[in-house]
LOKOL-213437 format. One record per residue (C-alpha): x, y, z; residue number from 0. Coordinates in steps of 0.02 Angstrom, whole numbers, plus 50000, padded with zeros to 5 digits. Each point is the difference from the previous one (the first is absolute). Example, Ala and Ser with C-alpha at 12.3 -4.5 7.8 and 13.67 -1.06 7.14 Angstrom:
# LOKOL-213437
50615;49775;50390;0
50069;50172;49967;1
This chain:
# LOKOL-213437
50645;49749;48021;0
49825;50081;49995;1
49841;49872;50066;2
49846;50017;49868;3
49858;50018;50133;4
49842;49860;49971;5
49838;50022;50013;6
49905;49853;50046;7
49854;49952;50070;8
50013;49874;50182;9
49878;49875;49998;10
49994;49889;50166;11
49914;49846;49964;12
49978;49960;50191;13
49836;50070;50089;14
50054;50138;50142;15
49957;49903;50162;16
49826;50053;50061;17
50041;50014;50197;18
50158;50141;49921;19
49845;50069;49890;20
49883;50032;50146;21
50142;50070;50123;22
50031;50120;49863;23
49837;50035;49967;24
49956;50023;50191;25
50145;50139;49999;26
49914;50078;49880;27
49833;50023;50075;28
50073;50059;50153;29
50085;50117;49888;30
50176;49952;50077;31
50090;49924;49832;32
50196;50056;50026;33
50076;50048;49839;34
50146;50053;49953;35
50029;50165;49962;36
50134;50117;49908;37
50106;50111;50100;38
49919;50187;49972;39
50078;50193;50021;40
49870;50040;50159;41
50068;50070;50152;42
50061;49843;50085;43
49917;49976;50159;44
49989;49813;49983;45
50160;49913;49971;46
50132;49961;50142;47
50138;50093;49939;48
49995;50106;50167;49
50163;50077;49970;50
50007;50001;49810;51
50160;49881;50000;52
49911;49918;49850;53
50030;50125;49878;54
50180;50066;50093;55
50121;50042;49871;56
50144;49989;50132;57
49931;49824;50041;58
49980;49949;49822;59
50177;50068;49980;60
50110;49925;50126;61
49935;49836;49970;62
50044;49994;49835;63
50199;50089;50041;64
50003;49856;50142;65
49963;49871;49874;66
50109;50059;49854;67
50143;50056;50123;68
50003;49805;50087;69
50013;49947;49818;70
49818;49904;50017;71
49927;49984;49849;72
49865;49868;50029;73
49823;50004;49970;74
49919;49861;50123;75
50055;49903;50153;76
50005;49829;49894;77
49929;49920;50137;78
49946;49959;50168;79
50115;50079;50138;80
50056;49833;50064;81
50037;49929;49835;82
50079;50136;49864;83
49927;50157;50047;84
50066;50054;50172;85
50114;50136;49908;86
50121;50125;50073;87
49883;50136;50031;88
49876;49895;50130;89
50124;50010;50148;90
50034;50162;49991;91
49815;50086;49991;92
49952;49852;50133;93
50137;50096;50103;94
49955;50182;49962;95
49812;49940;50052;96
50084;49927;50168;97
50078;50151;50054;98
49872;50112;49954;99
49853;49911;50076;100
50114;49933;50152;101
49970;49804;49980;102
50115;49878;50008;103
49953;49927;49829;104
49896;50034;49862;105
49939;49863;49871;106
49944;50097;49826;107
49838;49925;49904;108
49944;50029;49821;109
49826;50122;50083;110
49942;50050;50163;111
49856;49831;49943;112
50114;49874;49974;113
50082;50061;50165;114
49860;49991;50107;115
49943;49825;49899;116
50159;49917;50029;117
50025;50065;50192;118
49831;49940;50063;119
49988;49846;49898;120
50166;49923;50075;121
50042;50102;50177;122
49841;49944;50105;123
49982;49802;50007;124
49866;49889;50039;125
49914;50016;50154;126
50072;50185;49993;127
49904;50141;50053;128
49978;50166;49887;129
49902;50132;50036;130
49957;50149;49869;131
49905;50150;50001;132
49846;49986;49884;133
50046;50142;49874;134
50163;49917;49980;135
50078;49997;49812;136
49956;49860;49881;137
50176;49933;49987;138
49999;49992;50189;139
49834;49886;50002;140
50045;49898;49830;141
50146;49958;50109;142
49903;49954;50151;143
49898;49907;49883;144
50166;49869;49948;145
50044;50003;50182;146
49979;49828;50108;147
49964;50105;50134;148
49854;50054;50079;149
49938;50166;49960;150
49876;50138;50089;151
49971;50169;49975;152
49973;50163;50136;153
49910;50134;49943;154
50081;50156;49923;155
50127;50078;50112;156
49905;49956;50144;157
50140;49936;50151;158
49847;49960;50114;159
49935;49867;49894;160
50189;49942;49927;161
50027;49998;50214;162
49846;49867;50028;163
50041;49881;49825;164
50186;49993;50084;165
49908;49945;50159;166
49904;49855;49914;167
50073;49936;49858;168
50201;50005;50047;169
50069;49834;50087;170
50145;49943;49984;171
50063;50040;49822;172
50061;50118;49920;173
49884;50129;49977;174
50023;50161;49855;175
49905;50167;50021;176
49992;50093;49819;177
49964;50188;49958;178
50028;50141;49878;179
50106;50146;50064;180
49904;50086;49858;181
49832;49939;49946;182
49987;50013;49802;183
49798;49997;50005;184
49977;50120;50154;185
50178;50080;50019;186
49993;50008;50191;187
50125;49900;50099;188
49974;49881;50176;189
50070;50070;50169;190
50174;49905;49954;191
50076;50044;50182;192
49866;49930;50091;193
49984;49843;49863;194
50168;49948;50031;195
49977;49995;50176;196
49856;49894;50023;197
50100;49884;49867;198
50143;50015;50122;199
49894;49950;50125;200
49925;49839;49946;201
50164;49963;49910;202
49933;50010;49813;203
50090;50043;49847;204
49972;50160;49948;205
49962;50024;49810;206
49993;50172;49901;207
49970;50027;49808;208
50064;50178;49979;209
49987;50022;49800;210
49910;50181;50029;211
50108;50067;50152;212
50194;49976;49904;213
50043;50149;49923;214
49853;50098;50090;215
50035;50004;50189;216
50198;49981;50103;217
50134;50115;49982;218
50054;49983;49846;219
49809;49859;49941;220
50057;49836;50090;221
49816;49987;50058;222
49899;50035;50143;223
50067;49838;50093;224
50167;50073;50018;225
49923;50178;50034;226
49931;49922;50155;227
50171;49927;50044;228
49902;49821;49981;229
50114;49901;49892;230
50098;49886;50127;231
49820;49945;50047;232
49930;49962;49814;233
50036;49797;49957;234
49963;50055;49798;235
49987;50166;49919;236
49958;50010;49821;237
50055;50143;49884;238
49966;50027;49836;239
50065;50111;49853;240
49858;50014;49909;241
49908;50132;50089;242
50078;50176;50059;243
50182;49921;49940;244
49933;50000;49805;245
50091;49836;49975;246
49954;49817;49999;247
50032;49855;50132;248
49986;49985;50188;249
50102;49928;50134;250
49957;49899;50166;251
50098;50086;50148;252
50043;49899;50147;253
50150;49896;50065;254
50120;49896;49918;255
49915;49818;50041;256
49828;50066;49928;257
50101;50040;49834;258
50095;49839;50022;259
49823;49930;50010;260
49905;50079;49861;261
50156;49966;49863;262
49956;49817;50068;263
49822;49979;49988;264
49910;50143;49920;265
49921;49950;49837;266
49966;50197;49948;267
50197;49999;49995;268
50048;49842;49966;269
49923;49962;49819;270
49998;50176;49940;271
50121;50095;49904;272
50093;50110;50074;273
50017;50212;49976;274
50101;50075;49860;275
50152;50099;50034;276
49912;50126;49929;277
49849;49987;50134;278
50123;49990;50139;279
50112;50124;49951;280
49820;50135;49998;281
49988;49943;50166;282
50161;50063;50070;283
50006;50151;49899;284
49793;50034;50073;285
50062;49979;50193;286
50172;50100;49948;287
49866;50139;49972;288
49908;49980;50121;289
50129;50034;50122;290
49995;50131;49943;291
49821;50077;49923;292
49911;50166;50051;293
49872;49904;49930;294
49937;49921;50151;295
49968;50152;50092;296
49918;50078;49858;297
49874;49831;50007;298
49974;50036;50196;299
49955;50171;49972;300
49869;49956;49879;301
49921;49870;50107;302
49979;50137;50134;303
49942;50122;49868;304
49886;49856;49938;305
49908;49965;50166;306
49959;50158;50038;307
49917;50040;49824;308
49900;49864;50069;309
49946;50088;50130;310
49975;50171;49949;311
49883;49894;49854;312
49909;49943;50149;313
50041;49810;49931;314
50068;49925;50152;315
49846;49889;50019;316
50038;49919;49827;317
50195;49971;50016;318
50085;49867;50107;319
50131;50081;50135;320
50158;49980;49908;321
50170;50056;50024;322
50083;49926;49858;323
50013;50012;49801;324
49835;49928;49983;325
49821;50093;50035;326
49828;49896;49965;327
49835;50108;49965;328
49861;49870;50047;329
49865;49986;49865;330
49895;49858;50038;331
49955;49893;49819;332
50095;49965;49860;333
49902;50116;49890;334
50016;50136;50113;335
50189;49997;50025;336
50026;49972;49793;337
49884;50149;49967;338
50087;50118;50101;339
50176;49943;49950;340
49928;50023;49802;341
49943;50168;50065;342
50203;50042;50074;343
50075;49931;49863;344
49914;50120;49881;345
50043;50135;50086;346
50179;49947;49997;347
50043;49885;50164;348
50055;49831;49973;349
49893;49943;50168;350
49977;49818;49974;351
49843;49896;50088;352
50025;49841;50118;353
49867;49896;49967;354
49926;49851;50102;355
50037;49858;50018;356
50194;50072;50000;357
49932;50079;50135;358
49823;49942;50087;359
49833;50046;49946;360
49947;50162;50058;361
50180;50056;50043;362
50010;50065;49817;363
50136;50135;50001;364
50092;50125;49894;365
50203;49985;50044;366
50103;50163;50002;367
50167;49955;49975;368
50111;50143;50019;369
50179;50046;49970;370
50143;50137;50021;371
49950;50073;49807;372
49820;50057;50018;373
49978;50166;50049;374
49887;50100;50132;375
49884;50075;49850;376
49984;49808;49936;377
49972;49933;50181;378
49884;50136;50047;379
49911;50007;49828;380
49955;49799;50002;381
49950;49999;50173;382
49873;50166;49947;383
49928;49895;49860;384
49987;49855;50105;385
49889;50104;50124;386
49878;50043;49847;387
49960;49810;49969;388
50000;49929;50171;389
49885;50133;50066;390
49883;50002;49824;391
């Protein structure tokens, strides 16, 4: 049956609220309105499909021959995981991600946000201690935010200062240190060895977001934590899928009374629906690959190849030391940073600009995201045209 498309007109008889209006309005003055966007053909240097798993036939593939060859033929979940929708395929991709990422348990959540929302919400209590790193991710601090406990911030990857909030803030509660293995607005990473330590020392829980580091750095991409041999020290690791893994979800890593825990009194997992087969089943098939990828070291060899067009560009003043997937060109101003991403994007590079206030004024920045696909003539042509405009 065919549905006649109509054309009508929508007419709200309700005034738009004036305070919405002006916050809307202030946006665009400061000429940082978000919109949303189509995807385009550019050369991708934005998105954070590091190892191009999100358009992996083999991925796509096996998936499908897991579901069809298991005989599941179902489209949703049907419900929350403690009600209808905990189906056959949870328990074995929460096992695959407990081997591979040597935890005891692992607790999967619909996005690396509701994650993040649901652990710091309900783990900390009142009277609790956290303590964050400034640039830390939005889900961390909307989190914080529900939390009953009391909250402070050190300043970016700065031990020295984390050392002296330890010193006079933590009594005798429980006190949670939080970082970014990765950073997704500066892609550098905190001394993790020496972090864990001083946690170790003054007997905090140790808390590390690693959405950017899975799939990028370990062996075989279990993420930097476990690259530094750190993992028996970590209280809570989050992964997520949708970043170099090309998939969708995230998991909290840690032992089996936090899971215990979080099935109990999480509200992110409690009154949500849960994963598709379908979802769950990309997942394994996307760390069955990686196991197995060249892809990886093709990504590492570009980052190398990446920092030193930097260099021989002579833009090393501009950049932010990075070791990861992500490089940020500082361009102070919102109407700086859009200009010269308009200028790359006509020229072919799908360079995208962070504007304040995702990041703070006058930290304006354009983010290179890069990935095992682009080549050395793309790398080292974007990073010439860069030059031009930053130096103009």
């Amino acid at each position: 049956m065919k549905l006649k498309s109509t054309n009508f007109a929508y007419i709200c008889f309700m005034q738009f609220p004036k305070k919405l209006e002006d916050k809307l309005n202030h946006r665009k003055v400061n000429n940082a309105l978000r919109t949303l966007k189509n995807q385009n053909n550019l050369i991708d240097f934005s998105s954070n499909d590091y190892l191009g798993f999100a358009k992996n036939h083999t991925i796509f593939d096996n998936a499908h021959y897991y579901l069809t060859g298991h005989n599941i033929k179902q489209n949703g979940a049907t419900g929350s995981r403690l009600l209808s929708g905990n189906h056959s395929l949870y328990p074995v991709v929460e096992s695959i991600l407990t081997n591979v990422h040597n935890s005891e348990a692992a607790l999967i959540f619909n996005s690396g946000y509701n994650a993040n929302v649901g652990f710091f919400s309900s783990v900390p209590q009142k009277d609790d201690i956290i303590i964050y790193d400034e640039l830390s991710h939005a889900s961390i601090r909307d989190g914080i935010a529900l939390s009953h406990a009391k909250a402070y911030k050190f300043k970016h990857n700065n031990l020295e200062h984390l050392s002296e909030m330890l010193k006079r803030v933590q009594h005798d509660n429980d006190t949670y240190v939080v970082t970014e293995s990765v950073f997704s607005m500066d892609g550098d990473s905190p001394e993790l060895v020496k972090l864990s330590e001083l946690c170790r020392k003054h007997n905090a829980y140790l808390v590390v977001d690693e959405a950017h580091a899975v799939g990028v750095f370990g062996n075989n991409g279990e993420g930097l934590v476990q690259h530094l041999k750190l993992e028996n020290y970590v209280f809570a690791r989050l992964a997520t899928f949708g970043k170099a893994l090309g998939c969708h979800g995230a998991a909290i890593l840690g032992n089996e009374q936090l899971k215990q825990y979080l099935i109990n009194f999480s509200r992110s997992f409690i009154y949500t629906t849960g994963l598709p087969p379908h979802a769950l089943a990309t997942i394994q098939s996307a760390y069955s690959e990686m196991s197995v990828t060249d892809q990886r070291r093709k990504l590492l060899q570009n980052i190398v190849y990446f920092k030193n067009g930097i260099l021989n560009n002579k833009l090393h003043d501009v950049f932010i030391e990075s070791h990861s997937a992500i490089h940020c060109c500082i361009i102070s101003g919102n109407e700086n940073v859009k200009f010269i991403s308009e200028k790359l994007q006509s020229k072919g590079f799908d360079v995208k600009p962070i504007l304040s206030p995702t990041v703070p004024d006058g930290q304006e920045r354009l983010r290179f995201c890069l990935h095992s696909y682009n080549s050395e003539k793309e790398i080292m042509e974007v990073l010439a045209l860069l030059g031009t405009f930053v130096k103009a």
